[in-house]
KEKE-3310 file (N, C-alpha, C; in steps of 0.2 Angstrom, whole numbers, plus 5000, padded with zeros to 4 digits):
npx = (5004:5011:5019:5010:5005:5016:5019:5006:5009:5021:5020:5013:5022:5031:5042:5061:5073:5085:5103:5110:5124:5124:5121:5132:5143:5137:5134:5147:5154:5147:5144:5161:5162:5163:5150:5147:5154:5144:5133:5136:5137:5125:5118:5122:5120:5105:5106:5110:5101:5089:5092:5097:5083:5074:5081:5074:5061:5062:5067:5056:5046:5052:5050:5039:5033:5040:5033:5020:5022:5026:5013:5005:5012:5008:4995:4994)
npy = (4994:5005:5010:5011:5023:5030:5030:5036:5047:5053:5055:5067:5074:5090:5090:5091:5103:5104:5109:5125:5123:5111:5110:5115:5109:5096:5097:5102:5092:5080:5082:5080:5066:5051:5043:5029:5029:5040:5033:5024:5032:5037:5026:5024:5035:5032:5021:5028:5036:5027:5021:5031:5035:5022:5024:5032:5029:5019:5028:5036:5025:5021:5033:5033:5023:5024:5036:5033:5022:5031:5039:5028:5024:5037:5035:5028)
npz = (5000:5003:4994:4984:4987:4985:4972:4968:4972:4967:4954:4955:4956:4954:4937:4940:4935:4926:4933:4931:4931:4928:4914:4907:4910:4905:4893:4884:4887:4882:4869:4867:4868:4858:4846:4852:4866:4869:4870:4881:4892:4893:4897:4910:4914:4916:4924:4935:4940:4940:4951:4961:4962:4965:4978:4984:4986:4995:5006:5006:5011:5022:5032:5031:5038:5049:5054:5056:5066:5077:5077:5083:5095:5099:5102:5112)
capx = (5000:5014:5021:5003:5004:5022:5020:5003:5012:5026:5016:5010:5027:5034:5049:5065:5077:5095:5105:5115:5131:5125:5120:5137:5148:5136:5135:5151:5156:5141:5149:5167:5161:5162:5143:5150:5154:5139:5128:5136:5135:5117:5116:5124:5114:5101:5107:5110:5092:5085:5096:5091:5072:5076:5082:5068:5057:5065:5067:5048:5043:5055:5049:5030:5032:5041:5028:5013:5023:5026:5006:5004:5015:5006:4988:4993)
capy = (5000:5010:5011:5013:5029:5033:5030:5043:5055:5054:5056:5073:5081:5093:5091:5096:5106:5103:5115:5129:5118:5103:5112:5120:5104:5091:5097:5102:5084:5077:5085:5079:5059:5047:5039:5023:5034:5044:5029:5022:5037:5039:5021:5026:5042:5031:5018:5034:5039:5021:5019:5036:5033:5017:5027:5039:5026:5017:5035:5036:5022:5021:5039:5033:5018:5028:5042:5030:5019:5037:5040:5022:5027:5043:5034:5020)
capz = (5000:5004:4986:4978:4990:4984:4966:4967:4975:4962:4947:4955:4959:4948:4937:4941:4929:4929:4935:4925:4930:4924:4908:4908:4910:4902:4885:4881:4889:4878:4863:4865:4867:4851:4846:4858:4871:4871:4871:4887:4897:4893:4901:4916:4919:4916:4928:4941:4939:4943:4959:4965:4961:4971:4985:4987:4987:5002:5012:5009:5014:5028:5033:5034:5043:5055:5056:5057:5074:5080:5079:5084:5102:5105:5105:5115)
cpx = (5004:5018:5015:5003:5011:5022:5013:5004:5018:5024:5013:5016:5028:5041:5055:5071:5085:5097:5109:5122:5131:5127:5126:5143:5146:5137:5139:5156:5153:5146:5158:5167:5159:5154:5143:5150:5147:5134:5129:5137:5130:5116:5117:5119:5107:5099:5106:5103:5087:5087:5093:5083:5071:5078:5078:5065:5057:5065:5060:5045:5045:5052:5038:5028:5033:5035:5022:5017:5025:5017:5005:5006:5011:4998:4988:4995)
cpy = (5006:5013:5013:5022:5034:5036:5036:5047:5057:5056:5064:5078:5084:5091:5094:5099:5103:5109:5118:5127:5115:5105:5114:5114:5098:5091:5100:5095:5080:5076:5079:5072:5058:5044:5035:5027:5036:5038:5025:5026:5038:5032:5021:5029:5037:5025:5020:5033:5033:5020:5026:5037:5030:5019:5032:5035:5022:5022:5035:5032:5021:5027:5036:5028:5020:5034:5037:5025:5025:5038:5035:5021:5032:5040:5029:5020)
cpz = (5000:4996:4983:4981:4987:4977:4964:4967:4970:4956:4947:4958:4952:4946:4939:4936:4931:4930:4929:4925:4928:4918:4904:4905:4906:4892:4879:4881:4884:4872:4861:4864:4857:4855:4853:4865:4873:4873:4881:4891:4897:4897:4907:4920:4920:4920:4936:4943:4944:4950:4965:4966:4968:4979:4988:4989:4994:5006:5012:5010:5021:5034:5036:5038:5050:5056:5058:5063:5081:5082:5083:5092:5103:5106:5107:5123)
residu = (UNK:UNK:UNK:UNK:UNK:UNK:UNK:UNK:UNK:UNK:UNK:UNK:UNK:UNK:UNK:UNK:UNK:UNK:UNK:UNK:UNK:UNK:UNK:UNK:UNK:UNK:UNK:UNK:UNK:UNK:UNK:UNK:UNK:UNK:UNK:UNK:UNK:UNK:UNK:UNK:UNK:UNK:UNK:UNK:UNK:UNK:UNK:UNK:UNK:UNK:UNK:UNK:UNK:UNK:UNK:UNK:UNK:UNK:UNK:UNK:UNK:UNK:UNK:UNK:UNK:UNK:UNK:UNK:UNK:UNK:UNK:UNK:UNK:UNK:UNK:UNK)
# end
């Protein structure tokens, strides 16, 4: 249940932009990769991405289980 509430809540945040550093270092980085290259750092980031996802999703369920045996202690 707690994912059905995670992945709701996910689909209602807003995007977030990359910063003007990123943009700054990524795409003259971008630029100096060969095809080969560029395909396996797009894999990566897209590795990153998944692992971070993964990691929110753990904090927020961590975060509510704990909030709900906190509730769970004050009305007991």
């Amino acid at each position: 249940m707690i994912d059905e509430i995670y992945n709701y809540r996910q689909s209602n945040m807003p995007a977030v932009e990359f910063s003007t550093e990123w943009s700054k270092l990524c795409i003259p980085f971008e630029e100096s990769l060969t095809e080969e290259q560029l395909i396996t750092f797009h894999k990566l980031l897209d590795i990153q991405s998944t692992i971070s996802a993964d990691e929110a999703r753990t904090a927020y369920k961590a975060g509510f289980k704990d909030g709900a045996t906190i509730m769970n202690e004050v009305t007991t």
